[in-house]
MITIMAR-665810 format. One record per atom (N, C-alpha, C, O): x negated, y, z. Coordinates in steps of 0.2 Angstrom, whole numbers, plus 5000, padded with zeros to 4 digits. Layout:
N
XYZ ...
***
This chain:
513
503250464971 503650444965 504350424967 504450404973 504950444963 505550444965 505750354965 505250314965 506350344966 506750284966 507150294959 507350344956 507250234957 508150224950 508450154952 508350094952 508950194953 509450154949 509250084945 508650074943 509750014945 509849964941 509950014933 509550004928 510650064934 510950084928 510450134926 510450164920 510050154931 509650224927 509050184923 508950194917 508650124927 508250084924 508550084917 508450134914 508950024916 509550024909 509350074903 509150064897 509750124908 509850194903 509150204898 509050214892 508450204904 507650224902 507550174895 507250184890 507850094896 507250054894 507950084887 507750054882 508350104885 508750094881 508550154875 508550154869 508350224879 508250264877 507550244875 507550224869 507050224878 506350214875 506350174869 505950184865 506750104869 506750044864 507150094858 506950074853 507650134858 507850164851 507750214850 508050244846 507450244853 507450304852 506550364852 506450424851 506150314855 505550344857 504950284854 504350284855 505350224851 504750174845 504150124851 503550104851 504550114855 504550044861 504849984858 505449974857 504349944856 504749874856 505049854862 504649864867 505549834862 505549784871 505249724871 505349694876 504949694866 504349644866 503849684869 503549664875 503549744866 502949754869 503049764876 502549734880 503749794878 503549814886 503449744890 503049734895 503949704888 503949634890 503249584890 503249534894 502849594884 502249594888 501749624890 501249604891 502049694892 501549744897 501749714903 501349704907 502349694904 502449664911 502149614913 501949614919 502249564909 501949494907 501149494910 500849454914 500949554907 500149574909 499949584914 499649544918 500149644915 500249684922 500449614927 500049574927 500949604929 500949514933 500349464933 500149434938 500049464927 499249414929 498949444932 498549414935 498749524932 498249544933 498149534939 497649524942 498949554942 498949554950 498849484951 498349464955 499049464950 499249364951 498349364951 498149324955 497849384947 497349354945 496849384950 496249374951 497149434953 496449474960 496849444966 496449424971 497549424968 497449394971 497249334974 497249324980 497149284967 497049224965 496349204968 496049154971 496049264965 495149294967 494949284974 494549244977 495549324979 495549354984 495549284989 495149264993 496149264987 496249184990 495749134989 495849074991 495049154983 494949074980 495249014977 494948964975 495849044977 496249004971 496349014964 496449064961 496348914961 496348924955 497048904951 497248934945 497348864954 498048854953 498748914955 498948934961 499048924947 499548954945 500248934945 500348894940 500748944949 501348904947 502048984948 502349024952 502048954941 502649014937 503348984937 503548934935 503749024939 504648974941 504949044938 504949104941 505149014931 505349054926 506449044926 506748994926 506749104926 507349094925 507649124919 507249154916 508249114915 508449124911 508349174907 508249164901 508449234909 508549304909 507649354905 507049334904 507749384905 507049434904 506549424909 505949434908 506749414916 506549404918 505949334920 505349324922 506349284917 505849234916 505449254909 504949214908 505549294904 505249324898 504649344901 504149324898 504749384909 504049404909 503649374911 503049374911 504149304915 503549254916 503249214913 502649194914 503549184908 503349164900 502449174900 501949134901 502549254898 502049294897 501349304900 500849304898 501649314908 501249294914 500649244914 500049254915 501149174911 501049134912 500449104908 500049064910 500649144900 500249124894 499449184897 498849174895 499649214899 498849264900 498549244906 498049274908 498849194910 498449154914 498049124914 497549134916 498549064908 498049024905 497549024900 497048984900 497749074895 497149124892 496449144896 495949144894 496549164901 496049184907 495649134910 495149154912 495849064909 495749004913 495849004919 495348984923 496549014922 496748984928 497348904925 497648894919 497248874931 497748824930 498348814930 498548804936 498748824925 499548864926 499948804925 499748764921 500548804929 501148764927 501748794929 501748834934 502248784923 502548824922 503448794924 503648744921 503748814929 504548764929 505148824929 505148874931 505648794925 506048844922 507048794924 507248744922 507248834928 507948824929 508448854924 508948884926 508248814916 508848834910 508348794907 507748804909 508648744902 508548704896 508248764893 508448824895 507748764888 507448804883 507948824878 507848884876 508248804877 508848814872 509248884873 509448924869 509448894881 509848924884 509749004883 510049054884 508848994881 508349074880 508649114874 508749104868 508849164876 509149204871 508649274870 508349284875 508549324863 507949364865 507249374863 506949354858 507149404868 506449444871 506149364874 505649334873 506549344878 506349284883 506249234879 505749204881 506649214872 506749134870 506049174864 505749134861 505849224862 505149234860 504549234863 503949224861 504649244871 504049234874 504049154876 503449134877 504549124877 504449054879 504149034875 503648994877 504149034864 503849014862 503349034858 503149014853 503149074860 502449104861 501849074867 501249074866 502349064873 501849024878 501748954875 501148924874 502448924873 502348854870 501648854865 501248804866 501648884862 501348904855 500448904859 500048874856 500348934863 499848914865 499648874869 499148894872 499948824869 499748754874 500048734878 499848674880 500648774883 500848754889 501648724889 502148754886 501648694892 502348684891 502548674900 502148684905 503248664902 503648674906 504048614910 504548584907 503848604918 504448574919 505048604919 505148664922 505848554915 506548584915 506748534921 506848474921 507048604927 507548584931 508048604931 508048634936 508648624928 509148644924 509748664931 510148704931 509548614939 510248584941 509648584950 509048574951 510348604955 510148574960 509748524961 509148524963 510248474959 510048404960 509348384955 509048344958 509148424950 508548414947 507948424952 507448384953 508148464953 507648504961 507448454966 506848444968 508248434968 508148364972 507548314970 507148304975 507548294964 507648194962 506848224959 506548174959 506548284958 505948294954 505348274958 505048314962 505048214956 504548214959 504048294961 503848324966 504048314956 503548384955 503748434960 503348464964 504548434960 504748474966 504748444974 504948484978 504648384976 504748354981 504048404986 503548424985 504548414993 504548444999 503848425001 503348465002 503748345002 503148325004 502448325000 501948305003 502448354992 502048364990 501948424988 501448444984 502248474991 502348544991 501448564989 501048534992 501248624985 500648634985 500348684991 500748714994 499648684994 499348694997 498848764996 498548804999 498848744987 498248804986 498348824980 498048814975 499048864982 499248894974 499448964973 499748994978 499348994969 499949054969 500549034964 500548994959 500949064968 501949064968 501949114962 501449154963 502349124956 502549184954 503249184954 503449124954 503649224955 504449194955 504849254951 505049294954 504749234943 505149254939 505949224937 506049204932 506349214942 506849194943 507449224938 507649214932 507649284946 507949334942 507949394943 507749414949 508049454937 507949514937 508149544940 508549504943 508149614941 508749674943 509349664943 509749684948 509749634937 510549634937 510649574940 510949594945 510549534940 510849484945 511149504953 510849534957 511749484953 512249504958 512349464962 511949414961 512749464967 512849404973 512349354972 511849354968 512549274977 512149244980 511949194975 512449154974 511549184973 511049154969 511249074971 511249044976 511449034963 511748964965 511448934961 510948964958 511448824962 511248784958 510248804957 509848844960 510148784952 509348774951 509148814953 508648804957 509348894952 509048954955 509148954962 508848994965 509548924965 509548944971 508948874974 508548894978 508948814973 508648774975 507848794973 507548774978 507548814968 507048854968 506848904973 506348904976 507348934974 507148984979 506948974987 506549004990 507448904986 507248874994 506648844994 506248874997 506548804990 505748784987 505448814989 505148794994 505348874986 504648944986 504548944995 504048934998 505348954996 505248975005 504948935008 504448945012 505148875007 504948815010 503948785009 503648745011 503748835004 503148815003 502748875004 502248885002 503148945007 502748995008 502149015012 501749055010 502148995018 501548985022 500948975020 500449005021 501048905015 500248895012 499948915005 499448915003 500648955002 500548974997 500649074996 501149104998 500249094992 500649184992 500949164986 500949124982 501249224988 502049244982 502149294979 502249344982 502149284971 502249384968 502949354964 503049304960 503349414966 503949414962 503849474957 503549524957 504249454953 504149494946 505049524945 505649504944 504549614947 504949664945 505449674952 505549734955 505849614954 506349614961 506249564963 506149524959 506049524972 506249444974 506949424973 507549454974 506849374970 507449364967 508049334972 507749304977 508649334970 508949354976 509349414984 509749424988 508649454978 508949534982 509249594977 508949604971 509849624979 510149674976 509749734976 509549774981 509449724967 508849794967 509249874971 508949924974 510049864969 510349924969 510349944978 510150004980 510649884983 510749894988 510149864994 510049875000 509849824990 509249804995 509449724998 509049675001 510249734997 510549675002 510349594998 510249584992 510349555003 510249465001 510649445005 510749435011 511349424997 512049425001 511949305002 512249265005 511049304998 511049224998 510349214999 510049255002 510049164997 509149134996 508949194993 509249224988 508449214994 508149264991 507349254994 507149245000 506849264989 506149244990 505849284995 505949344995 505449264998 505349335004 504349335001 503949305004 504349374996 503849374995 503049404996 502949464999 502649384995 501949424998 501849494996 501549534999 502049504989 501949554986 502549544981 502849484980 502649614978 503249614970 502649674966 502249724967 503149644961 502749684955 503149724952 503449694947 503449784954 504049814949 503749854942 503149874942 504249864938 504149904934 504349964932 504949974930 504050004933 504150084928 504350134938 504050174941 504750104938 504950154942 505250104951 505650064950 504950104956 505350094961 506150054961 506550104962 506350014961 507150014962 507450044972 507250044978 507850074967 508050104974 508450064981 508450094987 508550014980 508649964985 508149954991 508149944997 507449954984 506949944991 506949984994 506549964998 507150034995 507150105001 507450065006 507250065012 507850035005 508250005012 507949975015 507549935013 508049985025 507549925029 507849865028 507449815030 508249855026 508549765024 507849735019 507549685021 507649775013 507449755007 506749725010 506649665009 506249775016 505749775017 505549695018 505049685015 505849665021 505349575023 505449545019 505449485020 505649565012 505849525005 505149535001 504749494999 505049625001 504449624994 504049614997 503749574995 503649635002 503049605002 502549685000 502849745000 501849684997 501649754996 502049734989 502349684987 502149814988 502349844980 501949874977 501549914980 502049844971 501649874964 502049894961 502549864959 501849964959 502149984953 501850004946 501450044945 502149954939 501749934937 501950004929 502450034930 501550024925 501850044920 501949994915 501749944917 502349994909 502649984903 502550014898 502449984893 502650054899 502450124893 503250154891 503350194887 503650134895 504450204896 503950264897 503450254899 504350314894 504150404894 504450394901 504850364904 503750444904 503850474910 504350514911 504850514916 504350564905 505150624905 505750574905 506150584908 505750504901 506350484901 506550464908 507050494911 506050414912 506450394918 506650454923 507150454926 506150504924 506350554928 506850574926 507150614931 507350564920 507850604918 508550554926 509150574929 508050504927 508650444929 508350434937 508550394942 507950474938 507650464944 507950474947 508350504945 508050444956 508050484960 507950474970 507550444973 508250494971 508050484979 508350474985 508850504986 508150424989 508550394994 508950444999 508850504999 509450415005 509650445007 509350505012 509550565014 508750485012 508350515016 507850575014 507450615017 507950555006 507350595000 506450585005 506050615008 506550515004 505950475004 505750464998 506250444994 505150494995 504550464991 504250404992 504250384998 504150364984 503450304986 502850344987 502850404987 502350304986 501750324986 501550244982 501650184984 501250264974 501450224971 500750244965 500550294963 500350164964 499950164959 499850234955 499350274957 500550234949 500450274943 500050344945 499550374942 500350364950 500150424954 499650444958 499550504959 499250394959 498850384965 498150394960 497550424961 498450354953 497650354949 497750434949 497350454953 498050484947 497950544943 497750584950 497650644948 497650574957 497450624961 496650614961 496350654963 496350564958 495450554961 495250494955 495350434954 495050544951 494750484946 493650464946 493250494943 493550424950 492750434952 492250424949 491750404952 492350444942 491650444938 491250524939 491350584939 490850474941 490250524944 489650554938 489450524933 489650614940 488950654934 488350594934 488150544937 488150624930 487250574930 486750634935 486150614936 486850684936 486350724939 486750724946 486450764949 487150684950 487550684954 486850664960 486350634958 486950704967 486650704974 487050694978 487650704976 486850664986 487150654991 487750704991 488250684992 487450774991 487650824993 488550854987 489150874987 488150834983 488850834978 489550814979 490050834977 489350764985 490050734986 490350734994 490750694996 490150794997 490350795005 490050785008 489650745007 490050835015 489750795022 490150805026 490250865028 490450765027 490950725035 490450715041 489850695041 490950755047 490750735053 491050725056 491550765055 491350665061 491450625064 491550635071 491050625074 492050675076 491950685083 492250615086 492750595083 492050585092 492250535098 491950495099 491350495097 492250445101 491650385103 491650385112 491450445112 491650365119 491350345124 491350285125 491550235122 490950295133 490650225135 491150135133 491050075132 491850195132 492250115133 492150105125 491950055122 492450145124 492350135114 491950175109 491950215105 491450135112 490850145105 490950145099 490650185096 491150105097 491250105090 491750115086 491850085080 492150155088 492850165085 492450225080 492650225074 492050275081 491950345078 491350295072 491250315066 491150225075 490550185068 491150175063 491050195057 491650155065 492150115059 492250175054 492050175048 492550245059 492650275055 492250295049 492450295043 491450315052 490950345048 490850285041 490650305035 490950195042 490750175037 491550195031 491450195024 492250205035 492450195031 492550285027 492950285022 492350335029 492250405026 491550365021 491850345016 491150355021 490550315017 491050275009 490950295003 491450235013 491950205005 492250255003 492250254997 492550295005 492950365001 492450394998 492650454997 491850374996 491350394992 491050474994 490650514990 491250475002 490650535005 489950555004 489550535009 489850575002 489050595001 488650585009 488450535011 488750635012 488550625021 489150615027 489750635028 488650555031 489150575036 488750585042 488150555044 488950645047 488650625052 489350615059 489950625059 488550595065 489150555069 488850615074 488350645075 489550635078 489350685086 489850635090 490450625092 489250595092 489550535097 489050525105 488450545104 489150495110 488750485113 488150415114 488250365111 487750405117 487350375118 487450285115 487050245112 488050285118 488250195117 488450205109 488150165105 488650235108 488950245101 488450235095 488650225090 487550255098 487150305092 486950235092 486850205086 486850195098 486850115097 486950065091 486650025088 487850085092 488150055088 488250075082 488550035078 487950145079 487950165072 487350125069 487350105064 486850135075 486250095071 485950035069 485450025066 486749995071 486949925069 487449925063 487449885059 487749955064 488249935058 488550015053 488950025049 488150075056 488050115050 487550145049 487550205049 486950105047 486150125046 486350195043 485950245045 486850215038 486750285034 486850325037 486550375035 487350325043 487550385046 487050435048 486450425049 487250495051 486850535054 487050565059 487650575060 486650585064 486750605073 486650665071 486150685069 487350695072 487450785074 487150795080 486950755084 487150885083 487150915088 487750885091 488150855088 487950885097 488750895101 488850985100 488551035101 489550955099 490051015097 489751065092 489951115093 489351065085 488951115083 489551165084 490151165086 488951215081 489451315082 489151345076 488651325074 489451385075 489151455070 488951395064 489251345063 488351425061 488151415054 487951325053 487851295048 487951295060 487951215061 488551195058 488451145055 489051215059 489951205058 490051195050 490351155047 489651265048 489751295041 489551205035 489851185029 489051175040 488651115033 489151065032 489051025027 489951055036 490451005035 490851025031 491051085032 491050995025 491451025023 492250995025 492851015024 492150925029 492650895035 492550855041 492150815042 493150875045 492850835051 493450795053 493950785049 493350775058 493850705059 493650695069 493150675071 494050705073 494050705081 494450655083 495050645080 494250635086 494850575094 494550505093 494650465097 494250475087 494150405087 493650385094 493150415095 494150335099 493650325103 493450385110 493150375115 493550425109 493350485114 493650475120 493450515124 494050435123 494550435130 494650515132 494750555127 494550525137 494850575142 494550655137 494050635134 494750715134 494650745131 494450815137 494950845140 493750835138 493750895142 493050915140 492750895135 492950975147 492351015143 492251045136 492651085135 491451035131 491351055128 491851025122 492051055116 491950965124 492450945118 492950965117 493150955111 493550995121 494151005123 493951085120 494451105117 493451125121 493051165118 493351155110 493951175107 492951125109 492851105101 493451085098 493551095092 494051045101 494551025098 494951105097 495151125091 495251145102 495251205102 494851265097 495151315094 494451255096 494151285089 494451255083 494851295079 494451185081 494551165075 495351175075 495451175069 495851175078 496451175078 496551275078 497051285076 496151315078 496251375079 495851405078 495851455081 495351395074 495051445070 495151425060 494951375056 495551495059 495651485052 495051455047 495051405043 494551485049 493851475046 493651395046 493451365042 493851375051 493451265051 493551245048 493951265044 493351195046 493451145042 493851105041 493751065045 494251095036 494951035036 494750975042 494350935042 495250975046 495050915053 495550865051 496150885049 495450815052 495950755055 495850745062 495350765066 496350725063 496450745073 496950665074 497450645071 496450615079 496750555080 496550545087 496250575091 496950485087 496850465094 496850505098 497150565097 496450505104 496250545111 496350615109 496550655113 496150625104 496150705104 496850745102 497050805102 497250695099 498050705097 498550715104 499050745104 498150675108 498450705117 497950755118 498050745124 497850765117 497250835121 497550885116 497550945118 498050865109 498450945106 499150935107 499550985106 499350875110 500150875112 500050915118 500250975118 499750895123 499650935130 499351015131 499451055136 498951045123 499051115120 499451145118 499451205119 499851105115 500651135111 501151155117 501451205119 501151075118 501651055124 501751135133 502051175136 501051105134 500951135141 500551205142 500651235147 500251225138 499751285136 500151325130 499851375128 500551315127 500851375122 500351355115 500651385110 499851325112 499751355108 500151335103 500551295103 499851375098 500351375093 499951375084 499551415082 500151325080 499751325073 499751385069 500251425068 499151385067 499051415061 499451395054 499351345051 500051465053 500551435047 500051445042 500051395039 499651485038 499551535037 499051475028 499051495023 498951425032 498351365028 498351305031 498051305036 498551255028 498651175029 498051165029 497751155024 497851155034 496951125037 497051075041 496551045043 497751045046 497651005049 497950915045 498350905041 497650865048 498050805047 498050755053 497650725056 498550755055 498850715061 499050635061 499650615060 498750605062 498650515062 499050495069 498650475073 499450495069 499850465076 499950415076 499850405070 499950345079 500650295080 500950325083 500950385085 501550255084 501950275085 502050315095 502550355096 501650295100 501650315106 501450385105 501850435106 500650405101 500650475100 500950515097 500850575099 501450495092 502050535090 502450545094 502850595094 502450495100 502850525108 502750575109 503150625109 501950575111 501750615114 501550705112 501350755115 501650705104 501650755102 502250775103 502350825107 502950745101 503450775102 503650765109 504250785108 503650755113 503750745119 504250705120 504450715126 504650655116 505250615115 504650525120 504050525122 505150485118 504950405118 504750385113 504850415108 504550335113 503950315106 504750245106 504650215101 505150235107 505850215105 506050275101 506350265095 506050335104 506450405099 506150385092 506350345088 505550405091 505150385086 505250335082 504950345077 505450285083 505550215080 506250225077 506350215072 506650245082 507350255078 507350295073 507650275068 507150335073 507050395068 506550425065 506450485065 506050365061 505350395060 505250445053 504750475052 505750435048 505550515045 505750565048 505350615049 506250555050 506450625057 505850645058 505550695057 505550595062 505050635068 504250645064 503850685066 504250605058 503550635055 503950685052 503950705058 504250725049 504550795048 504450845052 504350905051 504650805058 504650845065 503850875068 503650935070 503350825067 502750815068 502350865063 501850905064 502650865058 502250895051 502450975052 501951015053 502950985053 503551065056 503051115060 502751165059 503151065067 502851095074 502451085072 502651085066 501851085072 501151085073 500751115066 500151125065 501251115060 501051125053 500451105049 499951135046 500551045050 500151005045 500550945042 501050915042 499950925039 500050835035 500150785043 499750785047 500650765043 500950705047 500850645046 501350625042 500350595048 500250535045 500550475049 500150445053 501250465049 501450425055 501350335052 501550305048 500950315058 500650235058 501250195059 501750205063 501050125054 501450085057 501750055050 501650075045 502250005051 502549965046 502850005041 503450015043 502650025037 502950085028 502650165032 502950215032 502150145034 501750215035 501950295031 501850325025 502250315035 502450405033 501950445032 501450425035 501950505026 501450555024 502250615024 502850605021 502050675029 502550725030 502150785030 501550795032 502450815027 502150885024 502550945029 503150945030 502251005030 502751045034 503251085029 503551135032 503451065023 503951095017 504451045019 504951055016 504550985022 504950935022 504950865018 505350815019 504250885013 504250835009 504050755013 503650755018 504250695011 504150645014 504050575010 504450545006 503350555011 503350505007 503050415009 502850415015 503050375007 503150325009 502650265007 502650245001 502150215013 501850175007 502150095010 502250085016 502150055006 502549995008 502249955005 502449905003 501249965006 500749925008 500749905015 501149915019 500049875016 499949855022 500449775027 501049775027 500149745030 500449695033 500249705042 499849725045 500649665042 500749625052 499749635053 499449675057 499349585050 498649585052 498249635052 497749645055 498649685048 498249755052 498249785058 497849825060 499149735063 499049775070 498249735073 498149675075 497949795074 497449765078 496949815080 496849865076 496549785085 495849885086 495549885079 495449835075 495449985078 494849995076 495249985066 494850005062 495849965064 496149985060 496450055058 496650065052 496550085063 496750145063 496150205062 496350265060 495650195063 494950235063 494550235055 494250275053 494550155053 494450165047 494850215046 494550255043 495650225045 496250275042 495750325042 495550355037 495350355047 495450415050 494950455044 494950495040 494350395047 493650415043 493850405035 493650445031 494250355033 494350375026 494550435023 494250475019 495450435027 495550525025 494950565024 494750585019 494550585031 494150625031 493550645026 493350695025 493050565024 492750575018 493250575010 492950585005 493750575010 494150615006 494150685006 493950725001 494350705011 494350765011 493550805011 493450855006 493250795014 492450805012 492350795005 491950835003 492650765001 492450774993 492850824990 492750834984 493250854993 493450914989 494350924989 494650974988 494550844991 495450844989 495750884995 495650855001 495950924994 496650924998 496950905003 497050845003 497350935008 497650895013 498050845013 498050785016 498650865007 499150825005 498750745000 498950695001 498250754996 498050714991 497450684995 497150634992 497350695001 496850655003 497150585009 496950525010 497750625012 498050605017 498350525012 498350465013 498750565007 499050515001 498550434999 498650375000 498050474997 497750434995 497350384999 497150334998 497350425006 496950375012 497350325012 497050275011 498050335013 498650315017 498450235012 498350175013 498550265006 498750195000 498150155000 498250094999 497650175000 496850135000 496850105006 496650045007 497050145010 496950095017 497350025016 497049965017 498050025015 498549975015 498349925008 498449865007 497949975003 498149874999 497249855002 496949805002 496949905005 496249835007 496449815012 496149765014 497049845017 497349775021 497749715018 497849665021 497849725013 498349655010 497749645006 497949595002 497249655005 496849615001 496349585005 496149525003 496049595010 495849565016 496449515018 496349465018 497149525020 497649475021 497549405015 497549345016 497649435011 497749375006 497049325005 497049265002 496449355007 495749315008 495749305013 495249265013 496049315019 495949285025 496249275032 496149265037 497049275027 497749265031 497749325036 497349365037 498349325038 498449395043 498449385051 498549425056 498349305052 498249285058 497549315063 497549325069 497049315059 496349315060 496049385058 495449405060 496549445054 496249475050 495949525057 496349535062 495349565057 495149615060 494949675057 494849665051 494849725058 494449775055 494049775051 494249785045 493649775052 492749755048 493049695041 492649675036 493649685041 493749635036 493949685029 493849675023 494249745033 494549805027 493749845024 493849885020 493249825026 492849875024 492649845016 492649885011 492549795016 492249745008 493149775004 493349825001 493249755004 493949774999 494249844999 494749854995 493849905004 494149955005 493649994996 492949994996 494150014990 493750034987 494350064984 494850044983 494050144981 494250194978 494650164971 494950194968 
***
């Protein structure tokens, strides 16, 4: 999904409201909606029942209005504080304010710094504890450094964020959608909820420790219109974004539907040291709604499958010939250490023989293909996109033979570089995780948090890719779609279980298509 413009935004919502039969009430409460829904699974997530909505003047508090009245339509416990006298609502906003009013709720008015100050409601010492934050402050247009009630609010949010998550609506307010920059107090959110299309600001790493995950929400602007306004960062980085993600894998299943219907994945690695890196993967190819998995692991591992992936199943080591033929995906390196012999065997097959089966290639065995490329000459097959490569960032050293600092400095560079040489899907790990294609294409997801660094997060990636790709998708649409599934079941495990504590095995309950 492209990036827009503040002014291409504009231009869209201007063409749709006159010209293509969009009320901008409707969209405004498509917004309004889409914001509870999220606000209402996180709410879930956290076991929280209390709502607190901080509405500012603009459209944007319009959509918190709305937010706020389909909260409490829902039965959560909503209160509502607004930095402008109701009076001041002009609009889209001063309709939806009284349409919230109209259903029951009314609003503390903090008008003023000093309101903020002297407000029992807002005092520091009674800060809440167990709430969700929404912070419909201010929109897109909003410029420079955020003053008076708006900016005292803002301090507020920050000052109560540790105990509380936080969705900003559409931008955190305080950040220049256009440049990303926070020339003042700017809410440093858990999540934002945008509309229609990306703002292009968020492409900046300034932007990043503001939004939190992103959502991209629809409204009902025409697709042809925003695309007229789209477009793309300096880098021609893609999101990897909702709208898009439903249209690659929709999973209603047949009613005559079998195991066999929906893939069989195999799983290569696994030793004595890491037994269960190859089980994580197997249960999480199981959620990408694999029909089979089998494991080719050894002894410690068959152990550990038989505790925590009753379903799986024990392969031959290394199958050959017409054994190879029953996968329709495989997945090598989770867990394997030292990569020799029969397996080293095997990884050389799957990397070189056109006929195998689409592979994901992780861990241990992505050193066992940097040191084939690197030191042995081989060389990829251009000819069909069958590989998918899950590096971090040390691995992506080691593919390219640079420093995992080179890497860091320039990480679409080097998943391009990654994707190029070796000619595959490049899935580079880490903070706004890259999807790189060997055409140059490069895309981006800005899920995922801090509590995912830890073991055994990365192998679910692998086995999810993989029982995707066992069901039939593609190397680009399954790597896409792993990438995005992995990261919002880490912030949805984060939001139920903070990111202090978060492990692995926490991504599996929330890991869903």
């Amino acid at each position: 999904m492209k990036w827009i413009t503040v002014a291409g935004i504009r231009e869209a919502e201007t063409v749709a409201f006159a010209q293509r039969n969009l009320p901008s009430y409707t969209a405004m409460c498509r917004a309004g909606a889409a914001v509870a829904r999220q606000v209402e699974t996180v709410a879930a997530r956290a076991g929280i029942r209390r709502v607190i909505v901080l509405c500012g003047p603009g459209n944007n508090g319009g959509d918190g209005f709305v937010a706020a009245r389909c909260l409490a339509e829902d039965g959560l416990d909503v209160e509502v504080s607004m930095t402008c006298v109701p009076a001041h609502l002009r609009g889209d906003a001063a309709r939806a304010w009284k349409d919230m009013v109209a259903a029951g709720l009314q609003a503390h008015v903090l008008p003023s710094s000093d309101a903020w100050l002297e407000s029992a409601w807002a005092d520091p010492a009674v800060a809440p504890r167990r709430a969700v934050i929404v912070d419909a402050l201010l929109g897109i247009g909003a410029q420079g450094a955020p003053s008076g009630a708006v900016s005292a609010a803002i301090n507020w949010v920050n000052g109560t964020s540790q105990a509380c998550p936080v969705l900003s609506v559409d931008v955190p307010s305080g950040l220049d959608a256009d440049t990303g920059a926070a020339p003042g107090a700017a809410i440093r959110a858990d999540a934002t909820i945008t509309f229609s299309r990306p703002k292009i600001g968020f492409a900046a790493p300034s932007a990043r420790a503001y939004i939190g995950h992103l959502v991209v929400a629809d409204i009902g602007i025409p697709n042809d219109v925003l695309e007229t306004q789209a477009t793309l960062p300096p880098d021609a980085t893609e999101l990897i974004a909702a709208p898009e993600i439903r249209a690659i894998l929709r999973p209603e299943r047949a009613l005559d539907s079998h195991k066999r219907s929906y893939g069989h994945a195999l799983i290569v690695g696994g030793c004595a040291r890491y037994p269960h890196a190859p089980v994580l993967a197997a249960q999480a190819a199981y959620r990408a709604g694999c029909g089979l998995v089998s494991l080719d692991v050894p002894a410690e591992s068959r152990v550990a499958a038989a505790v925590w992936a009753p379903e799986a199943i024990f392969a031959e080591p290394c199958p050959e010939g017409a054994a190879l033929a029953d996968f329709q995906a495989i997945a090598i390196g989770p867990g394997m250490g030292a990569i020799e012999g029969a397996r080293l065997d095997f990884l050389k097959r799957l990397v070189g023989d056109a006929q195998a089966p689409r592979t994901v290639v992780d861990a241990d065995a992505l050193t066992a293909l940097a040191k084939l490329r690197l030191e042995e000459g081989w060389a990829p097959d251009a000819t069909a996109l069958r590989l998918i490569l899950t590096p971090h960032p040390g691995e992506a050293a080691r593919l390219l033979g640079v420093t995992p600092q080179d890497i860091q400095r320039d990480r679409p560079g080097a998943a391009r570089a990654i994707a190029a040489n070796y000619h595959a899907i490049a899935v580079l790990k880490g903070h706004n995780t890259l999807v790189a294609e060997p055409g140059g294409r490069l895309r981006v997801c800005m899920g995922g948090n801090p509590g995912m660094a830890t073991a055994g997060t990365g192998d679910l990636l692998t086995g999810l890719i993989a029982g995707l790709l066992a069901r039939g998708l593609g190397t680009e649409d399954a790597a896409v779609l792993g990438v995005y599934h992995h990261a919002l079941a880490g912030d949805a495990a984060a939001f139920a279980h903070g990111e202090e504590s978060l492990i692995a095995t926490d991504l599996l309950p929330t890991l869903r298509l």
